[in-house]
mmCIF file of the N, C-alpha and C atoms, coordinates in Angstrom:
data_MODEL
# 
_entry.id   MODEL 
# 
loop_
_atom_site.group_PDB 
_atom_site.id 
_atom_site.type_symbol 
_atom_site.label_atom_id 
_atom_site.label_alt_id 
_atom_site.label_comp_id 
_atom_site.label_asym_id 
_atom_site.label_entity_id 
_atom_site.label_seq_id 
_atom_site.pdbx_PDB_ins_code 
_atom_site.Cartn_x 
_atom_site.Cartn_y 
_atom_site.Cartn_z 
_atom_site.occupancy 
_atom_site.B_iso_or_equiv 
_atom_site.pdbx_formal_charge 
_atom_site.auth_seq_id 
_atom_site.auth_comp_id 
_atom_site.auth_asym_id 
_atom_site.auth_atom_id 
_atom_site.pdbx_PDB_model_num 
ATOM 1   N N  . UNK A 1 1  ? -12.722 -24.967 -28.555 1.00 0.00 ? 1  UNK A N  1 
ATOM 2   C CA . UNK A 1 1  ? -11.323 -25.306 -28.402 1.00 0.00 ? 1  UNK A CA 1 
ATOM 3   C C  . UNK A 1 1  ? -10.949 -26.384 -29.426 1.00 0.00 ? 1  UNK A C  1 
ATOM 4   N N  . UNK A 1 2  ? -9.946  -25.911 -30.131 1.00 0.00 ? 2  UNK A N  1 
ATOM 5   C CA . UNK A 1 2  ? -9.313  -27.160 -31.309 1.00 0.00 ? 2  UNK A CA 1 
ATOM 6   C C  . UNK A 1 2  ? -8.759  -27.821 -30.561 1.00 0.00 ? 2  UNK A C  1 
ATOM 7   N N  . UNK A 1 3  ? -8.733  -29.145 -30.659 1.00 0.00 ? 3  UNK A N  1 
ATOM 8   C CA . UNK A 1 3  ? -8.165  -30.640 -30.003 1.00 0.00 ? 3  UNK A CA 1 
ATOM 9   C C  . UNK A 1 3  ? -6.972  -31.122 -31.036 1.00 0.00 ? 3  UNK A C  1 
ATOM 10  N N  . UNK A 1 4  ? -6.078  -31.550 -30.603 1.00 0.00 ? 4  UNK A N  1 
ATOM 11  C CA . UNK A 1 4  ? -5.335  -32.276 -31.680 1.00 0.00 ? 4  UNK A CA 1 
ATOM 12  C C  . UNK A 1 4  ? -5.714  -33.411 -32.400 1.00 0.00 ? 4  UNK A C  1 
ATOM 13  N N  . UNK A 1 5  ? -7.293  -34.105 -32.480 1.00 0.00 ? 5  UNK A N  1 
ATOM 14  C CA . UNK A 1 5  ? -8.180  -34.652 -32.786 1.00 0.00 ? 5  UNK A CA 1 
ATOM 15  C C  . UNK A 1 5  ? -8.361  -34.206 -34.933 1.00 0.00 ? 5  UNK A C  1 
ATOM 16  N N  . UNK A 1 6  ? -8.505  -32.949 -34.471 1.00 0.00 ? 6  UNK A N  1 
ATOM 17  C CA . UNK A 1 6  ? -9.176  -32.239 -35.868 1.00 0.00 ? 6  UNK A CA 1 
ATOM 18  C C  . UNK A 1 6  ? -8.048  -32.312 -36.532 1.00 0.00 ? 6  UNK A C  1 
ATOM 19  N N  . UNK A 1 7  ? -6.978  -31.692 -36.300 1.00 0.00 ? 7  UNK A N  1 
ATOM 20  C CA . UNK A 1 7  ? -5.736  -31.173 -37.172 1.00 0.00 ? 7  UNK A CA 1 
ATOM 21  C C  . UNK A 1 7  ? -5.935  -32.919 -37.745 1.00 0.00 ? 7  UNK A C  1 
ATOM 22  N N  . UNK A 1 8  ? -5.161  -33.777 -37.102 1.00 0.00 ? 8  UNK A N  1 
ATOM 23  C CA . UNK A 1 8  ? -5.015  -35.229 -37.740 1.00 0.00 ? 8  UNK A CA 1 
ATOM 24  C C  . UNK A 1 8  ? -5.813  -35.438 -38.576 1.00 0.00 ? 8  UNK A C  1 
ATOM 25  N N  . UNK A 1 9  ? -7.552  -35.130 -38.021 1.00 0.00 ? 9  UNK A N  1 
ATOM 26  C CA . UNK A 1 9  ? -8.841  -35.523 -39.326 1.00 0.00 ? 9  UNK A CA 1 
ATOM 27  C C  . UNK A 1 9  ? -8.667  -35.007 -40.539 1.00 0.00 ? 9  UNK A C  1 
ATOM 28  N N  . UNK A 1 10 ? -7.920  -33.790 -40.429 1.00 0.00 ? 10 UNK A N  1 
ATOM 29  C CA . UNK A 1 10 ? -7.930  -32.667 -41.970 1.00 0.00 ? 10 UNK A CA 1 
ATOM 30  C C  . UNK A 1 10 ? -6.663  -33.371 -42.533 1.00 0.00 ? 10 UNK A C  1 
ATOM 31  N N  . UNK A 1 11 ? -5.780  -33.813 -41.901 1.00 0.00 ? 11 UNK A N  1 
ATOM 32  C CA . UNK A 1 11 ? -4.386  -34.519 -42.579 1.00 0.00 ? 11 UNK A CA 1 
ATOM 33  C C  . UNK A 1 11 ? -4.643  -35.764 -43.249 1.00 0.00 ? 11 UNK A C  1 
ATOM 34  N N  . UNK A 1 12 ? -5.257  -36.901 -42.168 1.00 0.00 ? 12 UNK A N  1 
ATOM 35  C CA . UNK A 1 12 ? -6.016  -38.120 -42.902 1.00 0.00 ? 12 UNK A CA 1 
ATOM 36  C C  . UNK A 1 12 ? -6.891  -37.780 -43.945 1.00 0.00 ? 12 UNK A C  1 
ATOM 37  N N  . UNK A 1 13 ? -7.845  -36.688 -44.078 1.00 0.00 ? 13 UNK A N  1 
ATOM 38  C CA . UNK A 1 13 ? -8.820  -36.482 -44.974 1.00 0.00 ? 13 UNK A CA 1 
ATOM 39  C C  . UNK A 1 13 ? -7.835  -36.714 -46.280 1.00 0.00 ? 13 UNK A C  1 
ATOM 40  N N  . UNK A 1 14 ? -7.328  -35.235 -46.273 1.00 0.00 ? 14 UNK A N  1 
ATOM 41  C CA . UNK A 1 14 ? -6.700  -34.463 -47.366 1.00 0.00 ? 14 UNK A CA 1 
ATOM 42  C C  . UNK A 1 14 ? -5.163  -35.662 -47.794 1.00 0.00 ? 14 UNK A C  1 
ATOM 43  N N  . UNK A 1 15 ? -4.816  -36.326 -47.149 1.00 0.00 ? 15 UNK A N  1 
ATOM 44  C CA . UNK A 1 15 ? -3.572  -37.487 -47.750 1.00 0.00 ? 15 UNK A CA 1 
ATOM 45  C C  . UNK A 1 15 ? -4.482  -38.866 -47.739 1.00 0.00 ? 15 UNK A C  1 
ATOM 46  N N  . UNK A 1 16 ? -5.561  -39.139 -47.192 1.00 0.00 ? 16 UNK A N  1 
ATOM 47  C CA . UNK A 1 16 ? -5.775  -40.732 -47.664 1.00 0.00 ? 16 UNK A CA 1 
ATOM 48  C C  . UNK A 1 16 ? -7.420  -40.158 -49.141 1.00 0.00 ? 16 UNK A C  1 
ATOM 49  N N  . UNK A 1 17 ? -7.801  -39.274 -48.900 1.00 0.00 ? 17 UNK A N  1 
ATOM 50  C CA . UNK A 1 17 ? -8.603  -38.900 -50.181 1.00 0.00 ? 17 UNK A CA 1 
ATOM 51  C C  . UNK A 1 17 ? -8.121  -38.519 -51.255 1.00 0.00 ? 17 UNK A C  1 
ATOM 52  N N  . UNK A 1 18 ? -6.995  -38.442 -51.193 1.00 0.00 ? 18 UNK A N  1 
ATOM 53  C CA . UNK A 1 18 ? -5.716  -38.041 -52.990 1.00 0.00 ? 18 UNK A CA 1 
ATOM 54  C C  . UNK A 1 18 ? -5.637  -39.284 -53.093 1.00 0.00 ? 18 UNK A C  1 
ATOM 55  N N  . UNK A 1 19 ? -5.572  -40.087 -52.299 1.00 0.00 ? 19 UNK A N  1 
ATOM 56  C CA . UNK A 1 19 ? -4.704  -41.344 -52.328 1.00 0.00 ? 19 UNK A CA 1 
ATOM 57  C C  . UNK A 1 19 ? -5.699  -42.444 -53.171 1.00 0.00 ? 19 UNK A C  1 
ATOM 58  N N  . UNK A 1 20 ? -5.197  -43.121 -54.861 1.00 0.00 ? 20 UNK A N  1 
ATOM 59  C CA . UNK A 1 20 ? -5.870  -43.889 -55.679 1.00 0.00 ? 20 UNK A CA 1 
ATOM 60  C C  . UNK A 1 20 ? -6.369  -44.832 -55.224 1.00 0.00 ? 20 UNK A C  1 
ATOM 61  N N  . UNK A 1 21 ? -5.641  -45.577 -54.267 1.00 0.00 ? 21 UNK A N  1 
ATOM 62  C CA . UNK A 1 21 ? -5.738  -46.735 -53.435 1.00 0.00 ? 21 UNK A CA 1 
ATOM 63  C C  . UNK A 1 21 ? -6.589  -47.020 -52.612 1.00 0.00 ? 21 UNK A C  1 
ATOM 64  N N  . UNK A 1 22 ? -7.264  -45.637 -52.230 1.00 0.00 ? 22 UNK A N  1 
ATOM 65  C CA . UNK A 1 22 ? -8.307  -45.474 -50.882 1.00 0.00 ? 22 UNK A CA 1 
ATOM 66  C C  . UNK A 1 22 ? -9.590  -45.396 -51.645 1.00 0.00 ? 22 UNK A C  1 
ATOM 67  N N  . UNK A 1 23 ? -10.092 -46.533 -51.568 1.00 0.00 ? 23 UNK A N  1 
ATOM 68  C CA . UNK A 1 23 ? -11.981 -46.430 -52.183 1.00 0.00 ? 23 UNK A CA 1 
ATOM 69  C C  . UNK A 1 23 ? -12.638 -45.123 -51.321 1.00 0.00 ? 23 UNK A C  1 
ATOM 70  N N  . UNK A 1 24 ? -12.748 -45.476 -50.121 1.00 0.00 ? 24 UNK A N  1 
ATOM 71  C CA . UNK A 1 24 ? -13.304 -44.856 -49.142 1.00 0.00 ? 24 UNK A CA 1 
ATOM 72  C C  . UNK A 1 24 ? -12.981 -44.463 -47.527 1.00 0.00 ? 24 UNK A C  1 
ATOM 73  N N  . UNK A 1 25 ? -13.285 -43.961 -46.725 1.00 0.00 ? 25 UNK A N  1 
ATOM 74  C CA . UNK A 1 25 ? -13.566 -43.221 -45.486 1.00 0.00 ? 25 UNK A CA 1 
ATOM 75  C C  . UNK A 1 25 ? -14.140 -43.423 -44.685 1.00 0.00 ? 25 UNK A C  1 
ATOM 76  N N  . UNK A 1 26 ? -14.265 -44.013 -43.457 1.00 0.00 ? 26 UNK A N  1 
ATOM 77  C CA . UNK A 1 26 ? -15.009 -43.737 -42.304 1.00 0.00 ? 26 UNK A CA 1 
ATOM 78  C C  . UNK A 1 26 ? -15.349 -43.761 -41.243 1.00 0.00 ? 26 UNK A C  1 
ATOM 79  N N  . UNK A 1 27 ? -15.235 -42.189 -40.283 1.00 0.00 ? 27 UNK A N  1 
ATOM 80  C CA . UNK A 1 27 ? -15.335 -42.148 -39.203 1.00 0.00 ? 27 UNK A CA 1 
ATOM 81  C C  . UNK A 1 27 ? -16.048 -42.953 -38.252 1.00 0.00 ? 27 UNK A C  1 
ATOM 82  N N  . UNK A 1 28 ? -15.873 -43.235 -37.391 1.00 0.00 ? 28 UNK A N  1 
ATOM 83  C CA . UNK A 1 28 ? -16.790 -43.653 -36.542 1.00 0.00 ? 28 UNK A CA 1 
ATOM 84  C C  . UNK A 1 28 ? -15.885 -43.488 -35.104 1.00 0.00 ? 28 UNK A C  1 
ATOM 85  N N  . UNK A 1 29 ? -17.113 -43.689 -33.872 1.00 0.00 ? 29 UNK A N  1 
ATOM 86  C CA . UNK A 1 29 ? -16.695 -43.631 -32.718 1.00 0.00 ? 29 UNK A CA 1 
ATOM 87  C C  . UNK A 1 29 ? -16.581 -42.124 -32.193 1.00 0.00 ? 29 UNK A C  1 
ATOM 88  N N  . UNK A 1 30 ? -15.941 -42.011 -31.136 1.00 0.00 ? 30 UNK A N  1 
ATOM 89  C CA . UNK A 1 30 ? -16.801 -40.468 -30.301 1.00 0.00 ? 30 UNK A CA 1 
ATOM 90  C C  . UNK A 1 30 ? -16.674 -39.351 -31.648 1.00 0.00 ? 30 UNK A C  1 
ATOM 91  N N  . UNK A 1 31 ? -15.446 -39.129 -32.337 1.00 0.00 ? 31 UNK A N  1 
ATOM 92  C CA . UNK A 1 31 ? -15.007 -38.300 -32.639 1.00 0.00 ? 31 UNK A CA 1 
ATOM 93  C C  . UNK A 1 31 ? -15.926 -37.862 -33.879 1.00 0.00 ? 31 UNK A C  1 
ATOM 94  N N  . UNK A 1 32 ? -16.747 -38.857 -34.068 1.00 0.00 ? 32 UNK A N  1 
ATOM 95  C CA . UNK A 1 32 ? -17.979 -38.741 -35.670 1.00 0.00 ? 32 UNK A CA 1 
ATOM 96  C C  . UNK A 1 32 ? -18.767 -38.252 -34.970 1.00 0.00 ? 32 UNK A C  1 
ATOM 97  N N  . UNK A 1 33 ? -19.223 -37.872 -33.607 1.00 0.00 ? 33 UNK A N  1 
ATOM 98  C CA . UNK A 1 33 ? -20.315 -37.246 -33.400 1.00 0.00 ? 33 UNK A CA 1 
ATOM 99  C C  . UNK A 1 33 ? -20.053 -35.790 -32.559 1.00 0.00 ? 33 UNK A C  1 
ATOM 100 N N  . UNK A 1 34 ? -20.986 -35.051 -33.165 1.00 0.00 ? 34 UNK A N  1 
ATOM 101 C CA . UNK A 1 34 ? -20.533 -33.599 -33.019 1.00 0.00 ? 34 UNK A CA 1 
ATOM 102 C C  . UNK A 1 34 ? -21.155 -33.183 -31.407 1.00 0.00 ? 34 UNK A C  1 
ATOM 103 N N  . UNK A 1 35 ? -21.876 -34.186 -31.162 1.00 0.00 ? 35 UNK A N  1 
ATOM 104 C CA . UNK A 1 35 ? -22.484 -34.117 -29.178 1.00 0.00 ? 35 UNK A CA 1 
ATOM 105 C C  . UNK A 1 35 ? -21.567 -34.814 -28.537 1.00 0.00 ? 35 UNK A C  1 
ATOM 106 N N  . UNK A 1 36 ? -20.778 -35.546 -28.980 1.00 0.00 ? 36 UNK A N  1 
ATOM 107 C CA . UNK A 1 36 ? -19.417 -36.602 -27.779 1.00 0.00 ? 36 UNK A CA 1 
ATOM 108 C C  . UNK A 1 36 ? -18.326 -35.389 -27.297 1.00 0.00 ? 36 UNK A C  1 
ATOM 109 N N  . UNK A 1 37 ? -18.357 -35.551 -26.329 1.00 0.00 ? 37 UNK A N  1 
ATOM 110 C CA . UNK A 1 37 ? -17.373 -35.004 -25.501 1.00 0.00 ? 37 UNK A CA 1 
ATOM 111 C C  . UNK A 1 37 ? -15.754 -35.387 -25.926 1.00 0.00 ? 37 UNK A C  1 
ATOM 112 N N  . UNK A 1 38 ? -15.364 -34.545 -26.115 1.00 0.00 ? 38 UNK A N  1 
ATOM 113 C CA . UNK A 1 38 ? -13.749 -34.777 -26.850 1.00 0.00 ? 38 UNK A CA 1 
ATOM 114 C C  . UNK A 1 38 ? -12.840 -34.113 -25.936 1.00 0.00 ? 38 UNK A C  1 
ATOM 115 N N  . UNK A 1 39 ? -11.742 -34.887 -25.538 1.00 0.00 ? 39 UNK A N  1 
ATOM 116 C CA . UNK A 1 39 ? -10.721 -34.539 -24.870 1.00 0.00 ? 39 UNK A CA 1 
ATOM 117 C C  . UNK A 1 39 ? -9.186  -35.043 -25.433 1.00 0.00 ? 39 UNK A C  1 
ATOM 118 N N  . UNK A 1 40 ? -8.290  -34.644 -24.612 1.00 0.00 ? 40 UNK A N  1 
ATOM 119 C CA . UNK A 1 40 ? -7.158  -35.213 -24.986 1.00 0.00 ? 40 UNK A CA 1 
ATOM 120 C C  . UNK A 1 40 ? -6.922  -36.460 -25.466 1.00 0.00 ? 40 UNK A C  1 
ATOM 121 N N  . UNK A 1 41 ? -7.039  -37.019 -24.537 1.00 0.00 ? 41 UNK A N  1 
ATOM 122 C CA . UNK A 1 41 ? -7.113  -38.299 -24.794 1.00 0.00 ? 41 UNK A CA 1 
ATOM 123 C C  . UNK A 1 41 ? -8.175  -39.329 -25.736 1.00 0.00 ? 41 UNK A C  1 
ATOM 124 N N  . UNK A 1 42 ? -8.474  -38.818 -26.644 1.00 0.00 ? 42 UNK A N  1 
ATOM 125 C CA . UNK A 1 42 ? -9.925  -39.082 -27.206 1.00 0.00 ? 42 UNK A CA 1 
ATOM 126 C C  . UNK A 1 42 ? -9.369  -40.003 -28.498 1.00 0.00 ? 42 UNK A C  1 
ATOM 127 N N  . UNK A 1 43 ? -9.405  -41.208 -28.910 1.00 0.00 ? 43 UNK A N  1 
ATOM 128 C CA . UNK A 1 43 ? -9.304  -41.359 -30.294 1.00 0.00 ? 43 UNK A CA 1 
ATOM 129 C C  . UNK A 1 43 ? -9.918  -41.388 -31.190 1.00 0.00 ? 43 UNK A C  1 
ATOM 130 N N  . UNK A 1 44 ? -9.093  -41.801 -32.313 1.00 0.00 ? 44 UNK A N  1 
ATOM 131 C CA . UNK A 1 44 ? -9.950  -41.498 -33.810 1.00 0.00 ? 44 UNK A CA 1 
ATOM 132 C C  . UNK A 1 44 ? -10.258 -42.896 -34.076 1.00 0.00 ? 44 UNK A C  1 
ATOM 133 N N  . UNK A 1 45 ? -11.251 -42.981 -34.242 1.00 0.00 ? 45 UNK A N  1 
ATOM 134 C CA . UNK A 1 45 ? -11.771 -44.667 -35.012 1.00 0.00 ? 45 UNK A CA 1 
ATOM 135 C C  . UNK A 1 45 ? -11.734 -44.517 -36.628 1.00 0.00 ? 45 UNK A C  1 
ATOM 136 N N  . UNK A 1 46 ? -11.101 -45.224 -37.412 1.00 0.00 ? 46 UNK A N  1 
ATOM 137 C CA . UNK A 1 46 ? -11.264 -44.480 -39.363 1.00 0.00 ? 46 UNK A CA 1 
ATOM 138 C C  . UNK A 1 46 ? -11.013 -45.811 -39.256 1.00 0.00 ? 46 UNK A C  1 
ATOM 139 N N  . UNK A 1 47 ? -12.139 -46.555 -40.512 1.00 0.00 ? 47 UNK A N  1 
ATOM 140 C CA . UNK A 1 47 ? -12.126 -47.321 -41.508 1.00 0.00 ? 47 UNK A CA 1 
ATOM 141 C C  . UNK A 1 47 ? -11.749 -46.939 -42.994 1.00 0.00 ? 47 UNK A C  1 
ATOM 142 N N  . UNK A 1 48 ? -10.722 -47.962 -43.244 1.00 0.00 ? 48 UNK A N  1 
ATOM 143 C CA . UNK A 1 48 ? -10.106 -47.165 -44.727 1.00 0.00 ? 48 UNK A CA 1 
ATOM 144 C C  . UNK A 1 48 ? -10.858 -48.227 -45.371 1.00 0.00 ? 48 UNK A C  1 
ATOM 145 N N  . UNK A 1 49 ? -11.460 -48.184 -46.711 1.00 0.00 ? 49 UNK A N  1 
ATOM 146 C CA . UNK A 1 49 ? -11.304 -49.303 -47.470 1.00 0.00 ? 49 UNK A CA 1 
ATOM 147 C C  . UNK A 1 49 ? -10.424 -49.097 -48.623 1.00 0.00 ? 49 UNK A C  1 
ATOM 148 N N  . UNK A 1 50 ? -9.457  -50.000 -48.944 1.00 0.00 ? 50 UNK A N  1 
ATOM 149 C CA . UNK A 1 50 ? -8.716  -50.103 -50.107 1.00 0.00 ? 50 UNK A CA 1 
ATOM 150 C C  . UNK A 1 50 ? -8.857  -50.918 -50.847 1.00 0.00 ? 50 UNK A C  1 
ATOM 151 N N  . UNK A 1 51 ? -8.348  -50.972 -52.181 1.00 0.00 ? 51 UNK A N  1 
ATOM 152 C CA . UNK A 1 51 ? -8.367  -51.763 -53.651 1.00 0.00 ? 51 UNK A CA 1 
ATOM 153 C C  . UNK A 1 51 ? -7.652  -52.820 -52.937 1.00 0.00 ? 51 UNK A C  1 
ATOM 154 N N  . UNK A 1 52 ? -7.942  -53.791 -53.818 1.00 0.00 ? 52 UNK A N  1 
ATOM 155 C CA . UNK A 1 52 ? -7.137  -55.271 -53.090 1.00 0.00 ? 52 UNK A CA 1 
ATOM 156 C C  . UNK A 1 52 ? -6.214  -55.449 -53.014 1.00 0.00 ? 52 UNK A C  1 
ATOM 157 N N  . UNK A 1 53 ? -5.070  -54.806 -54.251 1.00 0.00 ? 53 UNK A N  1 
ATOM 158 C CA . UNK A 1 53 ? -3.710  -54.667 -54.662 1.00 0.00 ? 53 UNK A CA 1 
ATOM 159 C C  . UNK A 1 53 ? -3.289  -54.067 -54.013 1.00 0.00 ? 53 UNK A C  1 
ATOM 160 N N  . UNK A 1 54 ? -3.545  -53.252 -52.509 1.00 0.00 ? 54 UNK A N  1 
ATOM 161 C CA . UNK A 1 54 ? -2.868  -52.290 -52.130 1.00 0.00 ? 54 UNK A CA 1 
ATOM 162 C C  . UNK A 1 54 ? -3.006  -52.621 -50.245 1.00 0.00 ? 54 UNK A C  1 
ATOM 163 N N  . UNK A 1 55 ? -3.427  -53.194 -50.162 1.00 0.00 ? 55 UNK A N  1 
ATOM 164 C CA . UNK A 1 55 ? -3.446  -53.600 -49.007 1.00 0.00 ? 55 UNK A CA 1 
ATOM 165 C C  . UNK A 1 55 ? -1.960  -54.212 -48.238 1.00 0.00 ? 55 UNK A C  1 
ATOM 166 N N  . UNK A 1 56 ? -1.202  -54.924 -48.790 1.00 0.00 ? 56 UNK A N  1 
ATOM 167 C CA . UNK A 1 56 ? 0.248   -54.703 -48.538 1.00 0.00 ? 56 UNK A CA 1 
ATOM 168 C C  . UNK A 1 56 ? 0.838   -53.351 -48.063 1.00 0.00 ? 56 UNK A C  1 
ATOM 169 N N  . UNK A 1 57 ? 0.751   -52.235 -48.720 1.00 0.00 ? 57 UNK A N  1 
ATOM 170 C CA . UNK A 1 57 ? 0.904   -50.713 -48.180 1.00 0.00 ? 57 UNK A CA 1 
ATOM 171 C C  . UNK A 1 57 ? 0.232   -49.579 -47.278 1.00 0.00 ? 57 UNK A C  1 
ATOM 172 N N  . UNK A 1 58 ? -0.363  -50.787 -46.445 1.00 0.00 ? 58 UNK A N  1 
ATOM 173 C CA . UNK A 1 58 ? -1.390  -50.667 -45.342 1.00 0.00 ? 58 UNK A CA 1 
ATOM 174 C C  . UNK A 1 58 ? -1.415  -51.593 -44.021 1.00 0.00 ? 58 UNK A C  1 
ATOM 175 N N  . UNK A 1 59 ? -1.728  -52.872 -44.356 1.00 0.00 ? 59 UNK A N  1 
ATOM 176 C CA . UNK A 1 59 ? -1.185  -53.711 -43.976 1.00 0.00 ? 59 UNK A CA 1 
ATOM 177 C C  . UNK A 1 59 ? -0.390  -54.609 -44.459 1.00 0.00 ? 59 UNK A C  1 
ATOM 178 N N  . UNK A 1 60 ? 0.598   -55.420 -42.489 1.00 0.00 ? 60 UNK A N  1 
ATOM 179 C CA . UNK A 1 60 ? 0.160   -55.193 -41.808 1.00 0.00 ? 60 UNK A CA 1 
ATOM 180 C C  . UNK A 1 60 ? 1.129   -53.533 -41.129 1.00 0.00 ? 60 UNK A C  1 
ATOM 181 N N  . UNK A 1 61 ? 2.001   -53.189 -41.793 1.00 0.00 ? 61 UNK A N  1 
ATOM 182 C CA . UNK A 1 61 ? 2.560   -52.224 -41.622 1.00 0.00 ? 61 UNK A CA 1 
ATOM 183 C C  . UNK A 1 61 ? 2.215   -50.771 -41.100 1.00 0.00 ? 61 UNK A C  1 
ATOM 184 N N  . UNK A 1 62 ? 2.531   -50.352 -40.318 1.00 0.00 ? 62 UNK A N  1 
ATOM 185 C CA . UNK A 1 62 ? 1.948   -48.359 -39.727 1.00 0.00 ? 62 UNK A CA 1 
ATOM 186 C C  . UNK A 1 62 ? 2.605   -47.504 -40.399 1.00 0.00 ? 62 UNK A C  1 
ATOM 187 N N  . UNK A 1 63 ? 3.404   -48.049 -41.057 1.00 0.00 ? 63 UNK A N  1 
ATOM 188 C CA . UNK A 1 63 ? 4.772   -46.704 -42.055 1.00 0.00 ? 63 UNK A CA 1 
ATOM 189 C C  . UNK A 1 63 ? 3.396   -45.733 -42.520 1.00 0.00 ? 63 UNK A C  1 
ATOM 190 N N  . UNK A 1 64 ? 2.450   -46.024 -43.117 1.00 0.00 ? 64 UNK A N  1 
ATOM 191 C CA . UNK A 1 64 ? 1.762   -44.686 -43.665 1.00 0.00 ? 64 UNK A CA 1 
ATOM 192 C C  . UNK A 1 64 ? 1.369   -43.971 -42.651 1.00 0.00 ? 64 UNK A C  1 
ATOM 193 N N  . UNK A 1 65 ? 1.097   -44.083 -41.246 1.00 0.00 ? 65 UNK A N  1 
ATOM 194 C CA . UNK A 1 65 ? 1.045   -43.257 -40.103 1.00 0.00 ? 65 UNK A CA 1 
ATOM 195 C C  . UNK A 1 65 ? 1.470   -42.673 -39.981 1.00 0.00 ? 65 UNK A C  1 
ATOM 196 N N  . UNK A 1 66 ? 2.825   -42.360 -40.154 1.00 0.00 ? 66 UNK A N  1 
ATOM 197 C CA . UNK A 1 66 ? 4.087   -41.359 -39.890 1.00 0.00 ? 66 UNK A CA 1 
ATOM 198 C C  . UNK A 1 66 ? 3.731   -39.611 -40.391 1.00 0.00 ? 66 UNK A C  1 
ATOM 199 N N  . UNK A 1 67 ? 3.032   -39.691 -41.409 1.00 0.00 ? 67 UNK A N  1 
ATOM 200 C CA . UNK A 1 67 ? 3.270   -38.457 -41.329 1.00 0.00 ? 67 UNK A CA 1 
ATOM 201 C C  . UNK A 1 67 ? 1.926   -37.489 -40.633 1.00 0.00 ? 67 UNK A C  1 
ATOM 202 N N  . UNK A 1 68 ? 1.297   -38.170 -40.095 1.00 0.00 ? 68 UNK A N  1 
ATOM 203 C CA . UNK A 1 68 ? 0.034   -37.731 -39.186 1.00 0.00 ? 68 UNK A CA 1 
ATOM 204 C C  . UNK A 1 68 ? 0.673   -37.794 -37.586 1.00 0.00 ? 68 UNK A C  1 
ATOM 205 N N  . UNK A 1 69 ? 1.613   -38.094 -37.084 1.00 0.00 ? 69 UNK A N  1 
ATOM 206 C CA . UNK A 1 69 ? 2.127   -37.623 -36.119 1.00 0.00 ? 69 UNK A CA 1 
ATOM 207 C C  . UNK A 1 69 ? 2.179   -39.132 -35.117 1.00 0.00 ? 69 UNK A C  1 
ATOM 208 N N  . UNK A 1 70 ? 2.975   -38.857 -33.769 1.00 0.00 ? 70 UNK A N  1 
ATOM 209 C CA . UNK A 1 70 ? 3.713   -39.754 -33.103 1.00 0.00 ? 70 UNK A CA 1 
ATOM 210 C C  . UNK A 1 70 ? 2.145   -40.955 -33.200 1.00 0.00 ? 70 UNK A C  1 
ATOM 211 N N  . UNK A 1 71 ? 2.338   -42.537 -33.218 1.00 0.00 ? 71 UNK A N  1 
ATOM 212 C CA . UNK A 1 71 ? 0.860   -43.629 -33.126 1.00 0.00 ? 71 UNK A CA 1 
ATOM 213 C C  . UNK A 1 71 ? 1.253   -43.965 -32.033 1.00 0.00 ? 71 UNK A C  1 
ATOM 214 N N  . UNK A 1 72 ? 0.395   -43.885 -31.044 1.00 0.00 ? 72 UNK A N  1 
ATOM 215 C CA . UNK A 1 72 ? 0.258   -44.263 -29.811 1.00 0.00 ? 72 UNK A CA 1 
ATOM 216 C C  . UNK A 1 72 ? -0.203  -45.948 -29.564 1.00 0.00 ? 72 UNK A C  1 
ATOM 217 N N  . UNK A 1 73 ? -1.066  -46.385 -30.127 1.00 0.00 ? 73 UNK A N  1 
ATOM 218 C CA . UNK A 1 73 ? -1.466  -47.568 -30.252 1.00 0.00 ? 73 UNK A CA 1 
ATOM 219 C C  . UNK A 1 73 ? -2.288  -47.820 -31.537 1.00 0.00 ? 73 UNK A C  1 
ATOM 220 N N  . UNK A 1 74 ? -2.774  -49.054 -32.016 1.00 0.00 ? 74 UNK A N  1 
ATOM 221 C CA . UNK A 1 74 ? -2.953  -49.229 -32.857 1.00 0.00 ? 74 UNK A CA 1 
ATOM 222 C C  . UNK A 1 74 ? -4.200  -50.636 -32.717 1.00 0.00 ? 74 UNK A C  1 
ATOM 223 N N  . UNK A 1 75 ? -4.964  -51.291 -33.733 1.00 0.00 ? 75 UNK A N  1 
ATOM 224 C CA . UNK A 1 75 ? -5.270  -52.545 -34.195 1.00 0.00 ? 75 UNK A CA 1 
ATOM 225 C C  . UNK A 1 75 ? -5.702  -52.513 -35.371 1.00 0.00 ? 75 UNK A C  1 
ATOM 226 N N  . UNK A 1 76 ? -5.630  -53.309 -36.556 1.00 0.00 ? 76 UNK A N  1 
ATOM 227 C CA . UNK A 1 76 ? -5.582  -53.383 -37.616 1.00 0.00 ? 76 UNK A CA 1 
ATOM 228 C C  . UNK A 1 76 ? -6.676  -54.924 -37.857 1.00 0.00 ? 76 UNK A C  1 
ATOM 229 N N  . UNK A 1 77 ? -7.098  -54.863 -38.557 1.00 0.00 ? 77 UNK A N  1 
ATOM 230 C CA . UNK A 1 77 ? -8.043  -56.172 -38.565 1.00 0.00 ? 77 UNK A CA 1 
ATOM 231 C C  . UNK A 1 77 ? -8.310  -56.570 -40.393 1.00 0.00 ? 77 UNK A C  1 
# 
């Protein structure tokens, strides 16, 4: 069963991996492991790392969220 989990992963993949700004990627938490039980309610844990100059267009702002669908909650660190 596809979760609305995946669709988002292939959207984040494919728009923050074009993206110059994004060094790197990475999953973590239930959704990185292919034995965790995934449900609705399940979130995505992603560490972005970005170039230093670009962190303003990341943080502390969610505007780049928008086009991956409604953010339910958030923390940014």
């Amino acid at each position: 069963m596809k979760l609305w989990q995946d669709s988002v992963l292939d959207d984040l993949e494919s728009n923050l991996a074009s993206n110059e700004d994004v060094l790197g990627l990475l999953l973590f938490g239930s959704c990185s492991r292919a034995e965790a039980a995934r449900d609705e309610w399940s979130d995505i844990d992603l560490l972005i790392v970005l170039k230093n100059d670009a962190l303003d267009r990341f943080f502390p702002t969610t505007a780049w969220t928008a086009p991956f669908g409604r953010l339910y909650t958030f923390t940014q660190s």
